[in-house]
N, C-alpha and C positions, 0 to 999 in steps of 0.2 A: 235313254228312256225318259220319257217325260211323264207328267204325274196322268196325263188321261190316258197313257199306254200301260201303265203302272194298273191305275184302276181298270183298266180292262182285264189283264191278264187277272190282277186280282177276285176279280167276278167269273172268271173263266176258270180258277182253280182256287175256291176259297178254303180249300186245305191248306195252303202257301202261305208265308208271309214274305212278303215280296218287298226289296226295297235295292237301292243303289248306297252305299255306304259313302258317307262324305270326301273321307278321304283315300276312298278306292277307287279304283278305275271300272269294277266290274259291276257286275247284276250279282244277286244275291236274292235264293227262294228257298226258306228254311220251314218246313212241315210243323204244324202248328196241331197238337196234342196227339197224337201220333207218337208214339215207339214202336221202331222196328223192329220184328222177332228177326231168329238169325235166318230162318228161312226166306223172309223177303228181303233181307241185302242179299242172301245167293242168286237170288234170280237178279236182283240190280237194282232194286229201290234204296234210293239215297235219303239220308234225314235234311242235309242239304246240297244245296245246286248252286256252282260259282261259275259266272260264263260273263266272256270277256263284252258279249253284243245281246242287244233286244234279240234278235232272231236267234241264236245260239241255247236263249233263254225257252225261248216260246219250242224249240224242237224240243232240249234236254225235258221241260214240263209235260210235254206230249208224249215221249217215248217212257214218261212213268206211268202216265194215266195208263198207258198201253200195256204193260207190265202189270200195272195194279190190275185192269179185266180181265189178265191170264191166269190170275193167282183164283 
């Protein structure tokens, strides 16, 4: 991921704080003021998202927003 696919995704879900950690290999999207009740991790919302590829990233981001319009 590079920094202008960073700032996309980032504009694309600015609930996210989105970054590559230096000395990880992965994507890293950790929810930014936001605490989850227990009822939204039952349905599947995560506080963070570890995915090994940009695309991995950008589905796991989409299948919360999807989650988040069913709550």
């Amino acid at each position: 991921m590079n920094d202008q696919e960073r700032q996309r995704l980032q504009q694309q879900y600015p609930a996210w704080h989105i970054r590559r950690p230096p000395t990880m290999g992965c994507l890293v999207a950790t929810r930014i003021d936001h605490r989850l009740t227990q009822q939204e991790i039952y349905y599947g919302l995560c506080a963070t998202l570890v995915e090994d590829t940009y695309q991995q990233l950008i589905g796991a981001l989409a299948n919360q927003r999807k989650i988040e319009e069913t709550l």
